[in-house]
TORRO-962360 format. One record per residue (C-alpha): residue number from 1; x, y, z. Coordinates in steps of 0.25 Angstrom, whole numbers. Each point is the difference from the previous one (the first is absolute). Layout:
BEGIN
{pt NUM, {X, Y, Z}} ...
This chain:
BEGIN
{pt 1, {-39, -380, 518}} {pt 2, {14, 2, 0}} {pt 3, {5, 7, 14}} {pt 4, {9, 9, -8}} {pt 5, {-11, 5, -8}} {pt 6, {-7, 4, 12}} {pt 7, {11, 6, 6}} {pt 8, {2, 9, -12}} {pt 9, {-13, 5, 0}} {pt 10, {-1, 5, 14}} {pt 11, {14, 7, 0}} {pt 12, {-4, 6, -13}} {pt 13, {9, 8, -12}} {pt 14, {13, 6, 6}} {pt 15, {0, 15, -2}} {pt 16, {12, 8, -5}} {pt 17, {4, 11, 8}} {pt 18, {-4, 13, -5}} {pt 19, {10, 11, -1}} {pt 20, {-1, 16, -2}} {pt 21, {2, 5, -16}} {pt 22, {9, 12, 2}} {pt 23, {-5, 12, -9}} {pt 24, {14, 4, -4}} {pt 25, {0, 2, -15}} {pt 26, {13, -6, -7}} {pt 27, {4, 1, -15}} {pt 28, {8, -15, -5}} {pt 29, {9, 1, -13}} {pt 30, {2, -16, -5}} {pt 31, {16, 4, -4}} {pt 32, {3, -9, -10}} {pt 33, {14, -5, 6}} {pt 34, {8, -5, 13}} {pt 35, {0, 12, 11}} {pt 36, {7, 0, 13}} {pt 37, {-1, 10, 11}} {pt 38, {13, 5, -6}} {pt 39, {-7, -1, -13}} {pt 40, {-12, 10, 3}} {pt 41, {8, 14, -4}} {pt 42, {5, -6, -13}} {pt 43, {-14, -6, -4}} {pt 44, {-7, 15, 4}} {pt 45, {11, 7, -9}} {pt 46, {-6, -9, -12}} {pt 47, {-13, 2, 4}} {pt 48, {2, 14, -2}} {pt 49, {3, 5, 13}} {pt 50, {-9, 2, 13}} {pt 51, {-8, 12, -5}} {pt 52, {-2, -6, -14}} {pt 53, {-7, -12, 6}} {pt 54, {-8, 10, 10}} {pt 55, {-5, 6, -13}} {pt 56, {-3, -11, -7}} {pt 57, {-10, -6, 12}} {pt 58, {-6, 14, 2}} {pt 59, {-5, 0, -16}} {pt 60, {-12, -6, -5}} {pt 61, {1, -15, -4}} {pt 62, {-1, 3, -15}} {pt 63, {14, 9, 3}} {pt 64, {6, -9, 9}} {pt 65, {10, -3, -9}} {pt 66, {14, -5, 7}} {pt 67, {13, -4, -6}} {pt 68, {11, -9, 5}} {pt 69, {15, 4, -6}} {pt 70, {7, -11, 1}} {pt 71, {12, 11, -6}} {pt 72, {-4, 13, 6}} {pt 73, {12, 7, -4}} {pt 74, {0, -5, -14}} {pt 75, {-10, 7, -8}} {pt 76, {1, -9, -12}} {pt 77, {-6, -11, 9}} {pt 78, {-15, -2, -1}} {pt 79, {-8, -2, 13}} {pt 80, {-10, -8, 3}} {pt 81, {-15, 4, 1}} {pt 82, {-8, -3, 12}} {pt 83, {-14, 4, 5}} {pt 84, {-5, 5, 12}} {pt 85, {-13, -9, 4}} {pt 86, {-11, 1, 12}} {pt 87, {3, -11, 8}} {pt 88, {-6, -5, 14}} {pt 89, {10, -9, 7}} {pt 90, {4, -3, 13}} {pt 91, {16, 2, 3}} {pt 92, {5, -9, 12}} {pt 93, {12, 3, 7}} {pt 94, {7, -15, 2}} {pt 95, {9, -3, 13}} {pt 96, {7, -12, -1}} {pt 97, {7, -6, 14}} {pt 98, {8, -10, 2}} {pt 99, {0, -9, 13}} {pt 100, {12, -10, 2}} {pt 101, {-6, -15, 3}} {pt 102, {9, -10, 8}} {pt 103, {-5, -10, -8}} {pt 104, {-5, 5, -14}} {pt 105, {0, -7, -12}} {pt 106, {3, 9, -8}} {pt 107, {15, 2, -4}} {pt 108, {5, 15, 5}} {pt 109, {-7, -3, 14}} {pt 110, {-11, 12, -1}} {pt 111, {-14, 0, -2}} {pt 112, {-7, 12, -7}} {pt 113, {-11, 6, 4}} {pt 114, {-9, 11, -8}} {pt 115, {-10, 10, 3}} {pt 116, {-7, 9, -10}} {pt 117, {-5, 13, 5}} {pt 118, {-9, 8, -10}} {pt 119, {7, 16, 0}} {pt 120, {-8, 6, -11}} {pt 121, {-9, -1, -13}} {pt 122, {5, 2, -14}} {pt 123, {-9, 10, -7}} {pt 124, {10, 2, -12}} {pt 125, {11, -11, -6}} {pt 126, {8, 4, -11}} {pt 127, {1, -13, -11}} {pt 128, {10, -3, -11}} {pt 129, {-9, -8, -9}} {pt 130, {7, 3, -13}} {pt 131, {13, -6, -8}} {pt 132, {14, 9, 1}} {pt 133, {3, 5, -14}} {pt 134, {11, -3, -8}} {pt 135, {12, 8, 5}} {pt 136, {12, 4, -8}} {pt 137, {11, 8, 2}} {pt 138, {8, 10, -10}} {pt 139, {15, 2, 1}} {pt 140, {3, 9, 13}} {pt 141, {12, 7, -7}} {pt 142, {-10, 6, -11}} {pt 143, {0, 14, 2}} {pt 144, {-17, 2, -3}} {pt 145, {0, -12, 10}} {pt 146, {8, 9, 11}} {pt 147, {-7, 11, -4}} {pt 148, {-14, -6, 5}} {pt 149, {8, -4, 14}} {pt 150, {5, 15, -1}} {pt 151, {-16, 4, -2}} {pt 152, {-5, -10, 11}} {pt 153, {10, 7, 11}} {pt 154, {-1, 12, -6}} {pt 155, {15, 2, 0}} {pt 156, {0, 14, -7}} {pt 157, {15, -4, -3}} {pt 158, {-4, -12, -9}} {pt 159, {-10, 7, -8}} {pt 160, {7, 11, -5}} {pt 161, {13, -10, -5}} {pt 162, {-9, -8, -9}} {pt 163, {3, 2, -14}} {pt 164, {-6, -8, -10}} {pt 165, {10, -11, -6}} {pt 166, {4, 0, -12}} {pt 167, {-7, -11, -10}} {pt 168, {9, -11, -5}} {pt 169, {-9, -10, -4}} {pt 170, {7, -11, 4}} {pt 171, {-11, -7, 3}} {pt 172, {6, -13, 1}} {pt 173, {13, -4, 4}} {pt 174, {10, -12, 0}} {pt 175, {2, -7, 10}} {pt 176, {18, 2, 1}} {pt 177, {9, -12, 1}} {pt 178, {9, -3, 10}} {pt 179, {13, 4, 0}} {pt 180, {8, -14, -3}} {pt 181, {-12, -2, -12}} {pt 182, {1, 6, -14}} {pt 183, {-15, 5, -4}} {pt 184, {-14, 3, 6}} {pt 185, {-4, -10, 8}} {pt 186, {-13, -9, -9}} {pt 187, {-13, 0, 3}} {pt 188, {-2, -15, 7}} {pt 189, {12, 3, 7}} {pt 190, {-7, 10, 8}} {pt 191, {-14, -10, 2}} {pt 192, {4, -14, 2}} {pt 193, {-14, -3, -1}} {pt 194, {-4, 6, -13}} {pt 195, {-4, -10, -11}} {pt 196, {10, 2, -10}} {pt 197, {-13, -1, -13}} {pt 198, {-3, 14, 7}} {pt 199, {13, 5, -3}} {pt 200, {-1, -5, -14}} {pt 201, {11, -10, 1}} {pt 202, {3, -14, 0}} {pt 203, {5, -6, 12}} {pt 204, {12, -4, -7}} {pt 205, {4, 15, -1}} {pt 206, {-5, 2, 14}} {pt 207, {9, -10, 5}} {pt 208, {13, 5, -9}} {pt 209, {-3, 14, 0}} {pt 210, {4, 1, 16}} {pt 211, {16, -2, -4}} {pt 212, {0, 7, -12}} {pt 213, {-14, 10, -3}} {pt 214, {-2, 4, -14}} {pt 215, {-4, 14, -3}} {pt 216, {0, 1, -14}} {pt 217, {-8, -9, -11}} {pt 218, {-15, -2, -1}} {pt 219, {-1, -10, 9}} {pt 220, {9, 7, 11}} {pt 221, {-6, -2, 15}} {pt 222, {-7, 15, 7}} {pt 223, {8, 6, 9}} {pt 224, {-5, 1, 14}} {pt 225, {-6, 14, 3}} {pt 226, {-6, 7, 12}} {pt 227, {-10, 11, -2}} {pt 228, {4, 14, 2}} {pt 229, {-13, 7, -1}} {pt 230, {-4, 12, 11}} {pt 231, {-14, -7, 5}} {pt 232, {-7, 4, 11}} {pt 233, {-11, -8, 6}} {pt 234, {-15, 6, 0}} {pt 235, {-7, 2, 10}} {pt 236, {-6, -11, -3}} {pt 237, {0, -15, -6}} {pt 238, {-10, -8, 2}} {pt 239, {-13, 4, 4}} {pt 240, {-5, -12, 6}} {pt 241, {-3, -1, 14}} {pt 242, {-5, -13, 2}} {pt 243, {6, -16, -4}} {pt 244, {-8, -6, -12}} {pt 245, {-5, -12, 7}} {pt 246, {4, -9, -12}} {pt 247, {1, -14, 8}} {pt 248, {12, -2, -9}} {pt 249, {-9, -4, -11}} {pt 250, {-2, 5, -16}} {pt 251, {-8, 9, -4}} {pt 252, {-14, -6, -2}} {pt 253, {-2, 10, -13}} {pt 254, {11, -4, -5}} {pt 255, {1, -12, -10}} {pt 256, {9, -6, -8}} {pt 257, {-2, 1, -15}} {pt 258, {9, -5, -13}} {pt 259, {4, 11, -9}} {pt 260, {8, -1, -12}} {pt 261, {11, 9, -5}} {pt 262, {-4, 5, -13}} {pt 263, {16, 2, -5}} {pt 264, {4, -14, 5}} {pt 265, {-13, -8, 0}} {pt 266, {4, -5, 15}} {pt 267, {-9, -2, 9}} {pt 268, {1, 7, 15}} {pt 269, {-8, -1, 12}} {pt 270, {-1, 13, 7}} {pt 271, {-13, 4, 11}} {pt 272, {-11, 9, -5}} {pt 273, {-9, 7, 10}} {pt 274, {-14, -5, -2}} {pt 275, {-7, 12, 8}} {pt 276, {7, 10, -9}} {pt 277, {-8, 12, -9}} {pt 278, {-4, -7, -13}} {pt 279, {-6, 14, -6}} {pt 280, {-16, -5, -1}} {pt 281, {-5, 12, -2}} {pt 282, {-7, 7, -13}} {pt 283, {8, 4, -11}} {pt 284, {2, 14, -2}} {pt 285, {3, 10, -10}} {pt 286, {1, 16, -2}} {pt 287, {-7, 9, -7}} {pt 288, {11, 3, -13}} {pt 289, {0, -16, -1}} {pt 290, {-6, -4, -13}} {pt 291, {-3, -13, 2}} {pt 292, {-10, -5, 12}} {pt 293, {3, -13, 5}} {pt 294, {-11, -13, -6}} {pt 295, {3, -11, 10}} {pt 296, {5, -1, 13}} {pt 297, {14, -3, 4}} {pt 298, {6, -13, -3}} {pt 299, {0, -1, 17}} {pt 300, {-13, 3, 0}} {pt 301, {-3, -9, -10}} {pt 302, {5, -13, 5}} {pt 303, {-10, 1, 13}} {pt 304, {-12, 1, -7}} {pt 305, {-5, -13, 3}} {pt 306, {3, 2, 16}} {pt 307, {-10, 11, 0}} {pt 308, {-15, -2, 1}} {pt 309, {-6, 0, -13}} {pt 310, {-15, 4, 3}} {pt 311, {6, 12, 6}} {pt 312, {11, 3, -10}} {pt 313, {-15, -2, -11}} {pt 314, {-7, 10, 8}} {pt 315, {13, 11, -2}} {pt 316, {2, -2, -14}} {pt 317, {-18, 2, -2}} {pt 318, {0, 15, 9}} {pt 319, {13, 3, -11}} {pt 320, {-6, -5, -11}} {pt 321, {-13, 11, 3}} {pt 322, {11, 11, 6}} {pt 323, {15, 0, -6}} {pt 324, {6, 8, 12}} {pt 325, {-3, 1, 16}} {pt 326, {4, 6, 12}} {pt 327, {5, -12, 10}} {pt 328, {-11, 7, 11}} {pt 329, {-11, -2, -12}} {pt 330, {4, -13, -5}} {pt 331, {0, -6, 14}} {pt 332, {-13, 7, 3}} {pt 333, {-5, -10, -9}} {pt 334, {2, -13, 8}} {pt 335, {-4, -4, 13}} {pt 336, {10, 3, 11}} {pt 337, {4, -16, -1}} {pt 338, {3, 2, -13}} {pt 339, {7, 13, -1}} {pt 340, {8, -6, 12}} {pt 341, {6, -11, -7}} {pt 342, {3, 9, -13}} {pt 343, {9, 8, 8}} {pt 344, {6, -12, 8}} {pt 345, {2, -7, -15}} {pt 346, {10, 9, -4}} {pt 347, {-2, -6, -14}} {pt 348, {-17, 2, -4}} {pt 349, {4, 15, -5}} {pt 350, {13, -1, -6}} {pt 351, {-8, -12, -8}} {pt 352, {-10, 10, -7}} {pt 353, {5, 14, -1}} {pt 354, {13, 10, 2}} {pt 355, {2, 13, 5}} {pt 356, {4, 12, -4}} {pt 357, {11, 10, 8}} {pt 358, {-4, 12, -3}} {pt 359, {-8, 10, -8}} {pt 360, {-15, 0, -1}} {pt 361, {-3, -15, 4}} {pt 362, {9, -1, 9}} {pt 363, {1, -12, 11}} {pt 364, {-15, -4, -9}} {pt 365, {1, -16, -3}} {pt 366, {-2, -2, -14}} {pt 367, {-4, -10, -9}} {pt 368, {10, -10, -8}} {pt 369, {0, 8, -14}} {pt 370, {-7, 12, 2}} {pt 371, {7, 15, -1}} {pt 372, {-7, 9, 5}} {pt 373, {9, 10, -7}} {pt 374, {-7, -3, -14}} {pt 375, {-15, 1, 4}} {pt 376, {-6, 12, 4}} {pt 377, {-12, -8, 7}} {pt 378, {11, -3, 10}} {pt 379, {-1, 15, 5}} {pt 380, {-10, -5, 9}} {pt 381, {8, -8, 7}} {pt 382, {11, 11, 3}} {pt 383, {4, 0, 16}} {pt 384, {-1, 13, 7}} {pt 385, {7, 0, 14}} {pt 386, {3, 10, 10}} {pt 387, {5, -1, 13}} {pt 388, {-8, 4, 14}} {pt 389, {13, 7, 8}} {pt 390, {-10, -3, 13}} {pt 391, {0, -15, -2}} {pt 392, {12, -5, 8}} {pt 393, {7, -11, -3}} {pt 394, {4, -8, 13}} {pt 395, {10, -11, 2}} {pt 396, {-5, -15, 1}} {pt 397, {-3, -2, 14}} {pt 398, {-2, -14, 4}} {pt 399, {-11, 4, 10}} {pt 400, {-7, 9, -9}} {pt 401, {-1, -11, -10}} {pt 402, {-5, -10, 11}} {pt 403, {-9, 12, 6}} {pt 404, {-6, 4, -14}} {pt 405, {-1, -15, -3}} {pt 406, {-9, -1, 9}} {pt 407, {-9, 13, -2}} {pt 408, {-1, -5, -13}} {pt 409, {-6, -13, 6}} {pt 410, {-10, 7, 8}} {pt 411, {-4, 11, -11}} {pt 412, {0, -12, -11}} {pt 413, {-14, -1, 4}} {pt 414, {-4, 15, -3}} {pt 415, {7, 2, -13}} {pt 416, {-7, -5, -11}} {pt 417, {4, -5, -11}} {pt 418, {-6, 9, -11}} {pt 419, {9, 12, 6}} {pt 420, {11, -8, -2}} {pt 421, {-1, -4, -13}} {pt 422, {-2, 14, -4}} {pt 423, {12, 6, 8}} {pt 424, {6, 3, -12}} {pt 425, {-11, 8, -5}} {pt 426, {0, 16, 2}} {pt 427, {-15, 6, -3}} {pt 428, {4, 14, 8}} {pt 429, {-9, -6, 12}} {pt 430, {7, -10, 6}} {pt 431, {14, -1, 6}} {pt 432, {4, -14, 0}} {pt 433, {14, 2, 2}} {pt 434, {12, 10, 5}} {pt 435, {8, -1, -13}} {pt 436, {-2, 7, -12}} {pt 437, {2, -11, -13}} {pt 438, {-9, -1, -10}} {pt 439, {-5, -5, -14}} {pt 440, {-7, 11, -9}} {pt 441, {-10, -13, -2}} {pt 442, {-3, -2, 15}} {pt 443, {-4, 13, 1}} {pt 444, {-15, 3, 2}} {pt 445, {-1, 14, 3}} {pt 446, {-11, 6, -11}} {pt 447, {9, 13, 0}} {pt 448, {13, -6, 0}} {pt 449, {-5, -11, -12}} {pt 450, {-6, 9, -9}} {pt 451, {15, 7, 0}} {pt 452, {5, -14, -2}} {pt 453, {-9, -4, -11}} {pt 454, {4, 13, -7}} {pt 455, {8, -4, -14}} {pt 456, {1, 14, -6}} {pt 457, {14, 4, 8}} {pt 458, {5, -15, -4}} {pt 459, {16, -3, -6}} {pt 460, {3, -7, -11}} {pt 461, {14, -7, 7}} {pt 462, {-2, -5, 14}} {pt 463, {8, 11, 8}} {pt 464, {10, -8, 12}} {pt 465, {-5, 13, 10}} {pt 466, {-15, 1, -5}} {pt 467, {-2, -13, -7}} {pt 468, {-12, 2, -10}} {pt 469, {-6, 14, 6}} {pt 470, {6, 13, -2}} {pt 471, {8, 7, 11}} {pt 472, {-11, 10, 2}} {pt 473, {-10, -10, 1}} {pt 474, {6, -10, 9}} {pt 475, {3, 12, 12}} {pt 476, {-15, 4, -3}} {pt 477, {-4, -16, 3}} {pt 478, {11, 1, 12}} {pt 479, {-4, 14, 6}} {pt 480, {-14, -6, 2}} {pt 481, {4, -13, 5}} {pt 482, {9, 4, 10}} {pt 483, {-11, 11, 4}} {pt 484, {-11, -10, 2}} {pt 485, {10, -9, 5}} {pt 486, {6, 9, 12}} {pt 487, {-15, 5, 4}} {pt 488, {-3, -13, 4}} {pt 489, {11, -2, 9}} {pt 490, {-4, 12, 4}} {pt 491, {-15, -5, 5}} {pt 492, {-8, 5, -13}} {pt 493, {-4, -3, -14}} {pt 494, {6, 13, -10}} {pt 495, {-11, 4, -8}} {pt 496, {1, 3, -16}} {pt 497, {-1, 15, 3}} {pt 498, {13, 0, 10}} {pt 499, {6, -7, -12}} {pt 500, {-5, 8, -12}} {pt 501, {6, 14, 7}} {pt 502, {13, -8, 2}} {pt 503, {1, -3, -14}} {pt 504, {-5, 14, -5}} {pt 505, {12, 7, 9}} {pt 506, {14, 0, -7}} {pt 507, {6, -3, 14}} {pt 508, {-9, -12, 1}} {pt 509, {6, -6, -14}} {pt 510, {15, 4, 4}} {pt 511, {-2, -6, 14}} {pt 512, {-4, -14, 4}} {pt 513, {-9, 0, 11}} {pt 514, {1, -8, 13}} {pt 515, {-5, -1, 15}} {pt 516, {5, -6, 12}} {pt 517, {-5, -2, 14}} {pt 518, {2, 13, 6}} {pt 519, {11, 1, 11}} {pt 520, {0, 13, 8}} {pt 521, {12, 10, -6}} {pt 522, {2, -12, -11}} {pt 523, {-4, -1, -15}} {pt 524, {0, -10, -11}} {pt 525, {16, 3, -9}} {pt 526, {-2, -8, -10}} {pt 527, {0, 5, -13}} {pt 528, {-11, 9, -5}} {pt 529, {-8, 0, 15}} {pt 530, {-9, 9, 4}} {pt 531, {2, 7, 15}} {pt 532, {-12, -4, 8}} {pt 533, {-7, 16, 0}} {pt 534, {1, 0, -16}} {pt 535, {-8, -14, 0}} {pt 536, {-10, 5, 9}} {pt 537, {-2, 13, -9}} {pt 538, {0, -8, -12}} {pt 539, {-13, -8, 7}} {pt 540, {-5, 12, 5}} {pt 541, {0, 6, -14}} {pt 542, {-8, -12, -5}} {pt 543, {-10, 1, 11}} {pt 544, {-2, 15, -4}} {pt 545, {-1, -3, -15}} {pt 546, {-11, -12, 2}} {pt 547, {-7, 12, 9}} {pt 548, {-1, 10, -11}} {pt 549, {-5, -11, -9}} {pt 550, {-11, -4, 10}} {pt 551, {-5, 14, 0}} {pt 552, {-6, 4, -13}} {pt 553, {-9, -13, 2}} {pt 554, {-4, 2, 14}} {pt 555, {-6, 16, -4}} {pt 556, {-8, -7, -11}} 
C-alpha cells in the first residue's frame, strides 16, 4: 500500500472554515452599463430616482415593474423595462491589498491579495432581460414637439404660446444646391451607395448626370428629397421582448418553390411558408344562397387519398341514413379513437358535407346535394339553441387542462359508454350537458315530440327565422324546452302540468322561460327569464292542481 495513500486517510478531508451569514436584507439592480462611484447618482436618476426604486421593491413581484431612461429628460425616448424578481444571493464585500515583494515576478513589484467578507443577502434583484426598442427622435424646433417638453416641466409659459401651425403640405422637400452649383442637388449625389437601377437610371446617367443633371425629359434622374413630415414616435414599436433565437439559419417552413409570371411566362423563385392556413374546413353557405354546394372544395379534394378510407366509408353510410347532424351527434357515433382522429383530420368532414351560417340549420353539417330549404321533412332537423348565462366560459389553463386530463383518466372507468352515446339526446330526465343545442329529431321528450310531430301549423316556404314551423309553434316547442331544460339544472324533472299552465298563460307564450342556479340577491337576465319566487309559484300552482285532481278520486 502506498504510504501517501495511508497518510491521507488518517488526516482525513480538509474542512473549510465556516463563517456567519449576516441577516441583512439587500435589494441588487444588474445596471445594464458601466458605473463608477462617480457614476451612482446619474445611474439612480435613470432609474427613476431613490423613491421610485424604494417603491418599486416594496410592490408585489407581478408589479415590480422598473425602467431604465437612458434619456431621462427626453420624453420621446423609450425606456427599457425590467422586472423586479425574488432572489436569494449572497453579496460579498471584496478588499484587495497589495504587499511590495523585493523580489516579485510580477512586473509592477506588488502582489495582490483578496478577501471576501459576506455583508448581506439579496432578497430582491432587479433584471433587465428585455431588448431596448427602436428610438427615434423628431425635429426639436417643432412647436407640437416643444410643447410636449413645455407639458413635461409644466412650464405654464409654453403651453399657453402653442398655436397650431398653419398646414403646408410640403411634405417633401428638395434637397438645395450649393451655392457655386446651378440646380438641386440628384438623388445619388446625396447616397454614394445607392444602386443607380433603384433610381431608375443607367449608370451611364449616373455618372454624367453629377456635371451637368437633367430635370426635364422622361428619362430625367429624381431629385434628392428629405422628408418633411411632423411624426411622432409611439409609445411604442416593437413589442418583442426577447431575441429570436434563429442560429442564423432559414426558416425551416419556409421552402423554395418555382412560380411562373402569368403576363411574362418567366419563371421565379420566391419562398412559400409551408405551415401556412390552407382553409380545410367545410364549405359554407347562407341561408338566401340558392345553390347548396355538391362536392367538396377542389383543396379538399386533392387529399382524399391521404385520409383513411374505411373511416371516410363509415361517414358517408351515417349521411346516407341522415342528411344533416350536429358535430356533438355525429361524433357520438364513433368511438372516442375515431371521433379523435376526425377532428385531428381537418379533412373527413369537409369531404362529406357543408354548413350552413345562419338561419334555422345553422352550424348543422349537411349532406353533399341536400337542401333542406326544399323539403319539409327536414323540419325535424331544425337546431334550437339557447344560452345558459350560469355556464361560464373560462380561459384555457394549462393546468386545468393537465388536471382535468387526468380526472377524466380516473372517471373513464365510471362513465359508460351508453351515456355517452346518447349525450346528445334530451328525453326531459336526463341532463347530459350544460349547454343548450339541439335537433328537434334528438329530442325524446313524449310532450315535447308530440308538439314536434304536429304538421298542422306547418309553412309552405322554409322561413330563415323559423325554418319549416310557424312562429307561434316554434316558441310553444322553445317555451317547453327551455322549461324542461332549466328544471333540470335546477335538480328536478318539470312535469307536463308545469308546462301545460305555462302554455295556457298569455305571459308564458310572450315570455321564454328559463332557470339558473340561484345566487343569493342575483337572478337569471337573459331574455324572457323568470325571477326565482315566480318559478316557485308556478310549481307550487302545479302541485295544487294535481291535488285537486286527486281529490274526487280519493272520496270515491
Amino acid at each position: 500500500m502506498d504510504p501517501l495513500d495511508s497518510l491521507a486517510e488518517t488526516a482525513g478531508p480538509s474542512q473549510a472554515p465556516a463563517w456567519p451569514l449576516p441577516t441583512t436584507s439587500i435589494y441588487a439592480v444588474e445596471y445594464p452599463g458601466y458605473v463608477k462611484h462617480s457614476s451612482i447618482p446619474q445611474a439612480i436618476e435613470n432609474l427613476g430616482g431613490q423613491a421610485y426604486l424604494e417603491n418599486a421593491f416594496k410592490r408585489t413581484n407581478a408589479d415590480g415593474l422598473v425602467e431604465l431612461k437612458l434619456r431621462p429628460h427626453n420624453p420621446f425616448s423609450h425606456p427599457i423595462p425590467g422586472e423586479t424578481v425574488p432572489t436569494n444571493n449572497i453579496v460579498l464585500k471584496i478588499v484587495k491589498r497589495k504587499r511590495k515583494q523585493a523580489k516579485a515576478p510580477y512586473a509592477d513589484g506588488f502582489k495582490g491579495e483578496y478577501t471576501a467578507t459576506a455583508i448581506g443577502v439579496a432578497t430582491k434583484t432587479v433584471r433587465f432581460r428585455s431588448m431596448a426598442d427602436y428610438q427615434y427622435q423628431p425635429n426639436p424646433s417643432d412647436s407640437l414637439v416643444k410643447l410636449r417638453h413645455a407639458m413635461e416641466t409644466m412650464d405654464i409659459q409654453g403651453i399657453r404660446s402653442y398655436a397650431f401651425p398653419e398646414e403646408k403640405e410640403d411634405y417633401g422637400i428638395e434637397l438645395g444646391a450649393s451655392s457655386s452649383s446651378a440646380g438641386p442637388v440628384p438623388m445619388h449625389a446625396t447616397d454614394p451607395n445607392l444602386d443607380p437601377q433603384l433610381l431608375g437610371i443607367t449608370e451611364e446617367q449616373a455618372s454624367t448626370s453629377s456635371a451637368a443633371p437633367s430635370t426635364e425629359g422622361p428619362q430625367a434622374e429624381p431629385i434628392a428629397t428629405t422628408s418633411n413630415l411632423r411624426m411622432f414616435p409611439p409609445p411604442v414599436f416593437s413589442r418583442q421582448l426577447i431575441p429570436i433565437n434563429y442560429g442564423y439559419k432559414a426558416n425551416p417552413a419556409s421552402v423554395v418553390s418555382t412560380v411562373v409570371d402569368e403576363k411574362t411566362g418567366e419563371e421565379k423563385k420566391r419562398l412559400i411558408n409551408r405551415m401556412r392556413w390552407k382553409g380545410l374546413g367545410p364549405a359554407s353557405i347562407m341561408f338566401q344562397d340558392e345553390k347548396v354546394p355538391d362536392k367538396p372544395p377542389q383543396l379538399v379534394e386533392a387529399m382524399r387519398s391521404q385520409m383513411d378510407g374505411a373511416l371516410l366509408q363509415k361517414m358517408q353510410e351515417y349521411f346516407a341514413v341522415r342528411p344533416i347532424w350536429t358535430r356533438h351527434a355525429l361524433m357520438n357515433q364513433f368511438s372516442v379513437a375515431q371521433a379523435r382522429e376526425i377532428v385531428n383530420s381537418k379533412v373527413l368532414l369537409p369531404l362529406v358535407c357543408y354548413v350552413f351560417q345562419d338561419g334555422p340549420y345553422r352550424d348543422t353539417l349537411v349532406r353533399f346535394g341536400y337542401d333542406p330549404r326544399k323539403d319539409p321533412s327536414a323540419r325535424f332537423y331544425q337546431r334550437i339553441y339557447f344560452r345558459n348565462s350560469n355556464h361560464p366560459i373560462e380561459r384555457p389553463s394549462v393546468v386545468n387542462k393537465r388536471q382535468e386530463r387526468s380526472s377524466r383518466t380516473e372517471d373513464h372507468g365510471s362513465s359508460s359508454e351508453a351515456e355517452r352515446i346518447g349525450s346528445h339526446i334530451f328525453d326531459g330526465v336526463t341532463l347530459t350537458k350544460e349547454t343548450a343545442a339541439f335537433q328537434l329529431c334528438d329530442i325524446s321528450d313524449p310532450m315535447l315530440k308530440q308538439m314536434i310531430d304536429e304538421c298542422d301549423d306547418l309553412r309552405d316556404v322554409c322561413n330563415e327565422r323559423d325554418g319549416w314551423y310557424t312562429t307561434h309553434s316554434l316558441e310553444r316547442i322553445k317555451t317547453i324546452l327551455r322549461h324542461k331544460f332549466f328544471s333540470l339544472l335546477d335538480g328536478y324533472p318539470a312535469t307536463d302540468e308545469e308546462c301545460a299552465a305555462l302554455l295556457e298563460t298569455q305571459s308564458g307564450r310572450e315570455r321564454l322561460a328559463s332557470r339558473h342556479v340561484p345566487r343569493p340577491g342575483k337572478h337569471n337576465m337573459a331574455k324572457g327569464a323568470l325571477r326565482p319566487e315566480d318559478a316557485a309559484a308556478l310549481r307550487l300552482r302545479a302541485t295544487l292542481d294535481r291535488s285537486i285532481k286527486n281529490v274526487p278520486s280519493q272520496k270515491q
